[in-house]
Steps between C-alpha positions, in 0.01 A plus 500: 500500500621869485625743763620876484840558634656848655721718498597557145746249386839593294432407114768435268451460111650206332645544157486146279414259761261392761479341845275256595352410869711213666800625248865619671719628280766802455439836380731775326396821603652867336255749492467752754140485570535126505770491773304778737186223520733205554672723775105615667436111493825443698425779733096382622409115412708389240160453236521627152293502221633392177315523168620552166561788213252479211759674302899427581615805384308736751713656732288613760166311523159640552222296601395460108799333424484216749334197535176533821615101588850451661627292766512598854916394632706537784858598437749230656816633397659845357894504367614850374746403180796719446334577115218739764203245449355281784446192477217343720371170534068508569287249561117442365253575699176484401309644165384889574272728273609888516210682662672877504800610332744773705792673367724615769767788469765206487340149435140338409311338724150346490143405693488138446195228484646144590394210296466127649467193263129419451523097531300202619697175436304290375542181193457771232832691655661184550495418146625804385773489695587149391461611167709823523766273657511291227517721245753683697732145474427475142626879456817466679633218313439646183673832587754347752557882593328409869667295717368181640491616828306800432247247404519278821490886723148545264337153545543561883292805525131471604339804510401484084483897471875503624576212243357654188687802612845380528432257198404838289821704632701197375368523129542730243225715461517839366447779852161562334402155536630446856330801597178372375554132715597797809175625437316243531373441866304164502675211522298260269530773182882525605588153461276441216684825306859358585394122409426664154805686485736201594300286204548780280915522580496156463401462134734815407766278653418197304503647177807682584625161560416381167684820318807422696472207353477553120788797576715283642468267183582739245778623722654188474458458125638837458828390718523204291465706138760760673746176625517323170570886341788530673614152362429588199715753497786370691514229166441722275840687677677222482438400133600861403141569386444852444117485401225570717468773798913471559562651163271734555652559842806583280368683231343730757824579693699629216202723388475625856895568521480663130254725582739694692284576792566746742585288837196513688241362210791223404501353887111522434475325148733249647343422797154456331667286219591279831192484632377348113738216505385407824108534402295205312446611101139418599460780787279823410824670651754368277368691181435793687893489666628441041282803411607716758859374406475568149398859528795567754745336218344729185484849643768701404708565778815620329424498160492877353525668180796671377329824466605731187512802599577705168238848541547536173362163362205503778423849350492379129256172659251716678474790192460208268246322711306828644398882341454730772509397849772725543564538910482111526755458272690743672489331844563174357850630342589709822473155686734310248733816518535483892531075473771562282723720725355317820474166447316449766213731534161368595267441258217707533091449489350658223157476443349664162164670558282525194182416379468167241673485194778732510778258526621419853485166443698513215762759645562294776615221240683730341703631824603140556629517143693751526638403810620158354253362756286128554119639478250399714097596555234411747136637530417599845098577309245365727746340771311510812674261694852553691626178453539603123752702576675320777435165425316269705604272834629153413267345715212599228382254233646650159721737669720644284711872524341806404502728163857644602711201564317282181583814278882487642519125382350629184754735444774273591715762615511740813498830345243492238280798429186391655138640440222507763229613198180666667585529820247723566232215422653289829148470712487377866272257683468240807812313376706842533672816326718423233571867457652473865736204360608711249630733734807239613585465105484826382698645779897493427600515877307232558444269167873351555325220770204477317330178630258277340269287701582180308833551474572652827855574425571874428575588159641788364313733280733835557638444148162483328392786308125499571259744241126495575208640279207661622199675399325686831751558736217618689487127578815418640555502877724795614745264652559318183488830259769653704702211477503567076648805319181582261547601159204662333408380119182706477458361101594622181392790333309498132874547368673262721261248369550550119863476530442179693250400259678587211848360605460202705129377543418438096784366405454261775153403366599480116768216606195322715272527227721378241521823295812587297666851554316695228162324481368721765567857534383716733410896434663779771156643520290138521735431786402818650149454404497127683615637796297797565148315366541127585711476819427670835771344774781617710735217316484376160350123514205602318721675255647196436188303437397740251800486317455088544134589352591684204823216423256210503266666251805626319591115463155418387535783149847361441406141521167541284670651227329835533855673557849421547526844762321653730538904546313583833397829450260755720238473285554105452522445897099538546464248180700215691439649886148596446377837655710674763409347880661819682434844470702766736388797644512803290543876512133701517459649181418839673541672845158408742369555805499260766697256335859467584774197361640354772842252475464157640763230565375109459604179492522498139706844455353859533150676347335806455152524749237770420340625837146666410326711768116583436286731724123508576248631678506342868554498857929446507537197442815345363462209268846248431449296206742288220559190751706686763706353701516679869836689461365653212158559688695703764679685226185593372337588868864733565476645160151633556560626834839689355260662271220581761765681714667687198136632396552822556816531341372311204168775486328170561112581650589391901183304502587276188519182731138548591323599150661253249561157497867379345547217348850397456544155198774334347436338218565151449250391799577108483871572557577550809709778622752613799775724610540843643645650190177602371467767747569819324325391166197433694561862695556695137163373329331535809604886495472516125145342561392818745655809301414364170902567421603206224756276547814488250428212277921428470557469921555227657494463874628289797523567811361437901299754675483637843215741652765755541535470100881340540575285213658148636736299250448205323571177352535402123594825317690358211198236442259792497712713267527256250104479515456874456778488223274236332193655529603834369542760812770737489501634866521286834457617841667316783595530902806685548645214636499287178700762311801230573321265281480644205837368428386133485296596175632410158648841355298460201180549681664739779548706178140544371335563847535827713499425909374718773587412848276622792466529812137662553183478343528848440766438295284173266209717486666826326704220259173283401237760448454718239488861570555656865 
């Protein structure tokens, strides 16, 4: 049986519980919307509706968020606390079913639809209550949370809808669940749904019995294993035995106190070397506490090099060890000057920017030689995971510290020159940013408290002196980059490399090989011939396995019999070599039109690029090819509108753009190529393309363009000029702005080649063509 009821009762929205019909019970109430209905129920009939929040977290309720079946109560009771909540004590009315939802300036309230229990006792009813009585007796003793009383208040109840509902508030059910037994409106399905529920409790109860049980058990094995322990030991005290855990005990403590520790990790080491007398040699935790201790007791807390700080030594080390490199060696002797007269000056963060194979590595080995320095490396290639850097949490499975503090115990001493080698290789993912890690360590304000996740006691890395390689420094996060003073080893020239052939690499590889001094020698001009023809790299590793190359089969003659020496000379290098895998870029034999040489700066060291510009018949249309990449498209695209707005000037027909197709290639088209430094090569063939003016075959150009015909600097001139050296031009053109560079060229080369800054196109087109 249903009725409507009217005027529009107060509603208030429960958050994480639910009241059932028959049910009294207190209420906290806070919010303000809340305490406005509770105070329009005080003011007319007392009646309120309470349902409940779908989702706790909403702060103001709309009708989507609540549950359409609440409970219709009357409000017995409201106490005002001193915290600004009420509290108010309601009583169950009856089961109600929201028919209209209406949200007041300052509270909800709600058109309600009463619901009466649907019930004819009969035997079937009977029996389910007996049943969910019973079940009900069998539940309480197994949980002995509900009191025996509780139990007697139950079994008096008649009405079996008011029975299954205070049986159901008693037991618990997730508010889901008791929503769902709210819900349901006919008696016969209620009882039956709570009978199943009870059952259900019942067996959870049973078997939690049972684990209790077997827990209990092997609780009081363990105390026994952990009492007869502690006998043990107390004998073993007493007989002066020093074997087992006490002597480790022991052993442990004089390590900790010889370590030196600052304070702070000492009162830590000790305290965890507590907590592993106390713990069973069988616990998971007791081998976790003895690593943990054994990595506090081997870092190298006080123990540091006596540096040697003689300049003059650490010059002879790093001229011995290294030709060229001249500004690194610089820096590195400035630092040892100022530690000299200091004492005390940080150490700072170098970090040698080069492509492969031109010795950082090597350099940084020789620094820490010179500085009378422990030496150690670590490869931050591929590390994608922050926990390499910074170790990971001791709760972990395997944990163990990061890169930095395992290379400080490798180094076994606090000021060791320390190498983060390609650092720019340091990815990111899910598991975090090493590079951000990095920022802590390579940051001398900060790296004095640098903290380890497994060790969790700072340690201080202020006296390291940290050196990091790197190839693309494109790839290193600003943060970090500023954090590191840069050094620039752009690779060696064709010189630098047959010095460093010549002196250091083949004698190297004539030990290794098991030559004698004498049974392999080496022309001036084969050298020269094997780098220019069978290397093409920024460094010199493929130098050296070409010198390797030529030992081994140098080894093989001697060891046949078919000489006792080997003379390596230009002509012989092709016979042991084979043919020449290089060929360089070379001067045009004479002046043409539409082709200009351009200068260009790559990974392996500089070349010479020839820019051809053909015209056709057509409609305007500009045609890129050579495997551009779209810096150098652009150039192209400004270059040709420089020249369509100087047409006039340049007695160029105005139309041009319209009648002829241009087709602008670099040759080479599998390679690809980028950079704005092609601009005003591209711009002089282009021009030398329309006036039919030739190009002079001994220029060389670099340069960026702008459509106002400005000529922007550039990167790489003394790479470039050691290309155009090479390939035979005599005249380079170059942005005003590099004019400071030509100083970093070797003087041998500055010597042969004759510079002309601009500043203009104007200016590259009256030096590169021939005539006016």
């Amino acid at each position: 049986m249903t009725k409507e009821i009217e005027p529009h009762v107060p509603l208030l929205p429960l958050r994480g519980m639910l009241v059932f019909p028959t049910m009294v019970l207190h209420l906290d109430v806070g919010r303000d919307q809340s305490v406005q209905a509770l105070e329009q129920a005080m003011l007319t009939d007392n009646f309120i509706f309470l349902t409940t929040q779908k989702d706790v977290s909403v702060d103001l309720p709309e009708q989507e968020d609540i549950y359409e079946m609440g409970t219709l109560t009357k409000v017995k009771q409201m106490l005002k606390l001193p915290n600004g909540t009420i509290r108010v004590l309601v009583e169950g009315i009856s089961r109600a079913k929201l028919q209209s939802f209406i949200n007041k300036d300052t509270y909800l309230a709600a058109t309600l639809e009463l619901l009466e229990d649907e019930v004819e006792i009969d035997v079937e009813i009977q029996a389910l209550m007996r049943t969910m009585l019973e079940y009900f007796e069998q539940y309480i003793k197994l949980s002995k949370k509900i009191s025996a009383e509780t139990f007697a208040a139950v079994a008096d109840i008649e009405e079996p809808g008011r029975m299954a509902d205070i049986i159901a508030s008693h037991l618990p059910l997730k508010l889901q669940d008791k929503q769902a037994i709210l819900e349901i409106v006919n008696v016969k399905e209620r009882l039956g749904e709570v009978i199943e529920i009870i059952h259900n409790e019942r067996e959870v109860l049973n078997l939690e019995k049972k684990i209790g049980q077997r827990v209990k058990q092997s609780m009081e094995r363990t105390q026994k294993e952990y009492y007869l322990r502690e006998q043990m030991k107390a004998i073993q005290k007493e007989l002066g035995d020093k074997e087992g855990k006490t002597a480790e005990i022991v052993e442990l403590t004089e390590k900790i106190k010889e370590a030196k520790m600052p304070e702070h990790a000492e009162k830590t080491a000790l305290k965890e070397l507590d907590r592993y007398e106390k713990i069973p040699a069988t616990s998971a935790e007791s081998s976790v506490i003895r690593n943990y201790i054994d990595w506090l007791v081997s870092l190298p807390w006080a123990n540091a090099t006596k540096e040697d700080l003689n300049i003059h030594k650490a010059e002879k080390i790093l001229e011995r060890d290294h030709y060229g490199l001249e500004k690194v060696k610089e820096r590195v002797l400035e630092y040892l000057a100022v530690q000299q007269l200091t004492k005390s000056l940080r150490s700072p963060i170098l970090c040698l920017a080069g492509p492969p194979g031109v010795g950082k590595t090597s350099l940084a080995r020789s620094i820490a030689e010179s500085m009378g320095r422990n030496f150690v490396r670590i490869s931050l290639g591929g590390v994608r995971d922050e926990s390499e850097i910074r170790g990971h949490r001791r709760t972990y499975v395997g944990a163990m510290p990061g890169r930095i503090i395992q290379g400080m115990k490798k180094a076994g001493t606090n000021n060791p020159v320390f190498l983060l080698d390609e650092i720019d290789k340091m990815s990111n993912d899910f598991r975090g940013d090493p590079s951000s890690a990095m920022l802590e360590v390579l940051d001398p304000s900060q790296n004095s408290t640098f903290s380890d996740h497994y060790i969790e006691e700072t340690f201080d890395l202020s006296k390291v002196m940290f050196v990091a390689t790197a190839n693309d420094l494109g790839t290193i996060p600003g943060p970090l980059r500023d954090r590191m003073e840069i050094i620039t080893i752009p690779g060696y020239t064709e010189l630098e490399k047959i010095h460093i052939g010549k002196d250091h690499l083949l004698s190297r590889q004539i030990d290794e090989h098991g030559l004698k001094k004498g049974q392999l020698q080496i022309k001036d001009e084969a050298m020269k011939h094997l780098v220019r023809y069978y290397t093409r790299e920024a460094g010199v590793r493929e130098l050296e396995r070409q010198l390797a190359s030529i030992c081994r089969k140098a080894a093989k003659i001697i060891v046949s019999g078919d000489r006792k020496r080997v003379i390596v000379t230009e002509k012989s290098l092709e016979e042991l070599l084979g043919k020449k895998r290089y060929s360089y870029g070379q001067a045009e034999v004479e002046d043409q039109v539409g082709v200009a040489t351009g200068l260009a700066y790559t990974s392996v060291g500089g070349d010479t690029l020839q820019i051809e510009v053909s015209l056709s018949p057509g409609k305007g249309k500009l045609v890129l090819t050579g495997k551009l990449g779209d810096v150098m498209k652009e150039s192209a695209q400004a270059a040709f509108s420089y020249v369509r707005s100087k047409a006039e000037e340049l007695k160029l027909d105005k139309d041009f753009h319209e009648t002829c197709d241009v087709h602008i290639h670099v040759p080479e088209g599998a390679v690809p190529k980028d950079g704005p430094s092609a601009g005003i090569t591209i711009a002089t063939a282009l021009v030398s393309a329309l006036t039919g003016q030739p190009i002079k075959k001994e220029v060389g150009m670099t340069g960026e363009i702008t459509l106002r015909g400005r000529v922007l600097p550039i990167g790489g001139l003394k790479e470039k000029s050691l290309s155009a050296h090479r390939a035979g031009l005599t005249t380079i053109i170059l942005p005003k702005e590099n004019e400071k560079d030509i100083d970093d060229i070797p003087e041998s080369v500055r010597n042969d080649l004759t510079f002309i800054p601009v500043a203009h196109m104007d200016e590259v087109l009256e030096s590169a063509l021939v005539g006016e």
